[in-house]
N, C-alpha and C positions, 0 to 999 in steps of 0.2 A: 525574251529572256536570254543572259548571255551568261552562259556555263562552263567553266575552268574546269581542267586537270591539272596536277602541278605534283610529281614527285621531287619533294623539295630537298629531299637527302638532309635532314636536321631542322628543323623547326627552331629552334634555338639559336643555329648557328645561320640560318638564315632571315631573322627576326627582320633587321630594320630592311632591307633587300624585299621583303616577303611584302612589309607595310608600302613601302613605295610602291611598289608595282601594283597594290591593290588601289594606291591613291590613284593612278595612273589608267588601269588597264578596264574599268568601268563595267567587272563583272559581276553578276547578281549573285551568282553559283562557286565558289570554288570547292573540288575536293582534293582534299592535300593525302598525297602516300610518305610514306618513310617518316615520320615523326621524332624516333630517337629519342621519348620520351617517355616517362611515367604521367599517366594522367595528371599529378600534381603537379606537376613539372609543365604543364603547358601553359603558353604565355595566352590565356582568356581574351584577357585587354587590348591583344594585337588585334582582334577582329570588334569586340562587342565598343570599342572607342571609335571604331569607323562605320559602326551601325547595323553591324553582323550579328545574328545571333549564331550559333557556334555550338557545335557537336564532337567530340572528340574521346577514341579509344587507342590508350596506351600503355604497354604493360612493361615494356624496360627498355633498354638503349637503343632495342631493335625496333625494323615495324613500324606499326602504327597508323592510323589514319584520321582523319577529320574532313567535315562538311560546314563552311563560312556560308550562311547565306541573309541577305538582305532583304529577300522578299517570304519570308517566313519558311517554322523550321520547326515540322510536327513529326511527332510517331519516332524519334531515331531509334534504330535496331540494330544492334552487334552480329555481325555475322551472316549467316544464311541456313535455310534448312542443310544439315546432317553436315555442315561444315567438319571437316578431318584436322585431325590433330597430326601434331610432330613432334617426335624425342623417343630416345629409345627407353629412356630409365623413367621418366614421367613425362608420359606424352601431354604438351599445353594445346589449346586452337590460340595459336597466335592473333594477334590483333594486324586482322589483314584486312578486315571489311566491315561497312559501315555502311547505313543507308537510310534516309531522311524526306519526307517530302517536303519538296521547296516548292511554294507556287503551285500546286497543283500536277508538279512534278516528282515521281517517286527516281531518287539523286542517289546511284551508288556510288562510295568512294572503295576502289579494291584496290591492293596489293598483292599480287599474285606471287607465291611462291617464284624464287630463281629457278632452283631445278639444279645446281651447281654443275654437277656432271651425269654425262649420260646413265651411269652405271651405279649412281649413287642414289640412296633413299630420299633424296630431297626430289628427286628426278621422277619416283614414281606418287609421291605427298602432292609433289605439283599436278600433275594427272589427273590424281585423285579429286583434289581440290577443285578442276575447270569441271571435272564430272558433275560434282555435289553441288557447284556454281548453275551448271546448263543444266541440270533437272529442276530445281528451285526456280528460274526464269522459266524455262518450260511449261511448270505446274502454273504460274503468275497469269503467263502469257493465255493459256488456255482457258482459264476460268475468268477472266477481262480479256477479249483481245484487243480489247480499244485504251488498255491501260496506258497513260505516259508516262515511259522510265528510258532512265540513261545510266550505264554501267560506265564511269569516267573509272580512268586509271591507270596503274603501270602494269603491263600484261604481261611483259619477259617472254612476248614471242614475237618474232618478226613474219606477220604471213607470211610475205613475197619473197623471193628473192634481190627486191631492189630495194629491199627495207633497209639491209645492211651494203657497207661500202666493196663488202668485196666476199661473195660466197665464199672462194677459196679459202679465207684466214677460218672461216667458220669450220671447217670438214673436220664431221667430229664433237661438235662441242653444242651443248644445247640450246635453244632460242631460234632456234632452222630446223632441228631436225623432224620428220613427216609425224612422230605422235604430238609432238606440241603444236606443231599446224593445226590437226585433225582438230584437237581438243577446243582453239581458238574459235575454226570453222565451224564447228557444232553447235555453237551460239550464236553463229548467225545462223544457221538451218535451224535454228528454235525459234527463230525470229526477228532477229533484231540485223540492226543493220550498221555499218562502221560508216561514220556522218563525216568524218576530219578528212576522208581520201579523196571525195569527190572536189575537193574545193584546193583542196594543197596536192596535188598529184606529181607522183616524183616520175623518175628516179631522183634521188641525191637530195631526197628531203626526209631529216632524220628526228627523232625528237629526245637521242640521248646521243653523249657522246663521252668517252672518256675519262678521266682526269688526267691519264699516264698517255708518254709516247706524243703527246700534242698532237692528238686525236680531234678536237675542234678545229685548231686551223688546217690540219691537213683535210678536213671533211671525213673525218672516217668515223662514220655512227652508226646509230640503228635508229628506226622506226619501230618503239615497242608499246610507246605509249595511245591511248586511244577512248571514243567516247563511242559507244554502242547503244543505240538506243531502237526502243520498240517501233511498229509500222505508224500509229499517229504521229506521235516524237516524230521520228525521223522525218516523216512529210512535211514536216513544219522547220527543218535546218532551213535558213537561208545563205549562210555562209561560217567561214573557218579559217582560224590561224593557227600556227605554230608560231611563238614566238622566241625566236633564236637570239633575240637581241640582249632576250636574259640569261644567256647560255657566257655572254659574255661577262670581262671582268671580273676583280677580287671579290672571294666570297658568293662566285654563283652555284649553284646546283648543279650537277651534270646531265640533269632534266631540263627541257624548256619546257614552260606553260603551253598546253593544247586548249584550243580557245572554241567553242562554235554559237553561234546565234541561232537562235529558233523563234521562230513566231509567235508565239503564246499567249 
């Protein structure tokens, strides 16, 4: 089974770019982050005219997520236990997460809070969020430990230090700093395991970059995106791309597709 990540930055604005690459890229699984759309507003047909049956939650320009899948698409569920809210005058739960079993596969698609700045309440929502994330996978993992799941997505932290092109620009600014590590880290100490490192191993392999400063061709990105999957799953990767070649060109994403194969 060959299962996609894909923070597509607009769903909309990446429509025919999205269908090509699907005609193309011969995956069974995609989960798409950033949508930029209201549920009605999502284009259905792009996926169910290529044989996808199709999940999708989206609540206004922000956000959003979706799960494309061609080998079947049971149980989809909003969210995750005790998921946190954001806003000060009416706090919403965004539409960050999504999760479907494709294949015999339980397929999260997440969008992790930014965090915008250190000092700011998006920073400690985000936190909160990988908390309420890693106890729900936790509770999953302990009560199945043979369950097969994969949390595909855009995580807005860079583990390592070679995730991004130059620590030094980072001093300071969130996506590096040691509690968003921790927070990352602690899903794997729950169990799961990061499948896309072993196969693409950098330095100097990113999977965002950009749009300002020509940040692409200078190489100067980050590694944030990523597919984390339980100890069965995981045993059964056989291999992984990133695909940078859609990073290129009018109208791409400032996401590339993270791609891995599993045995299934």
């Amino acid at each position: 089974m060959r299962i996609a990540s894909w923070n597509v930055n607009s769903i909309r604005a990446r429509h025919d770019r999205i269908g090509a690459w699907l005609d193309r890229s011969d995956v069974d699984v995609l989960a798409i982050q950033e949508l930029k759309c209201k549920d009605e507003q999502f284009p259905k047909e792009l996926f169910t005219s290529r044989g996808y049956e199709v999940s999708f939650h989206g609540l206004n320009q922000w956000n959003g997520v979706a799960i494309a899948s061609r080998v079947g698409l049971e149980d989809p569920e909003i969210g995750f236990a005790d998921i946190p809210s954001f806003g000060d005058d009416e706090p919403v739960v965004e539409a960050r997460a999504l999760s479907a079993t494709c294949g015999g596969v339980r397929v999260y698609s997440l969008y992790v809070p930014n965090g915008r700045e250190l000092d700011h309440p998006h920073y400690t929502y985000k936190l909160e969020w990988y908390r309420a994330l890693t106890a729900d996978i936790s509770a999953q993992l302990r009560e199945t430990p043979d369950k097969k799941l994969v949390l595909c997505g855009d995580y807005n932290v860079a583990p390592l230090d070679e995730d991004v092109w130059d620590m030094e620009e980072f001093d300071g600014l969130t996506h590096v700093s040691e509690p968003e590590r921790q927070a990352f880290n602690a899903l794997l100490d729950a169990g799961l395991s990061e499948v896309t490192r072993q196969f693409t191993p950098g330095p100097g392999v990113y999977t965002f970059w950009d749009y300002q400063r020509l940040a692409f061709p200078k190489k100067k990105g980050m590694r944030i995106d990523f597919e984390l999957a339980s100890p069965s799953l995981a045993a059964q990767a056989t291999g992984a791309e990133i695909d940078r070649e859609e990073r290129k060109g009018k109208g791409a994403s400032d996401h590339a597709p993270v791609i891995v194969d599993f045995d299934v």
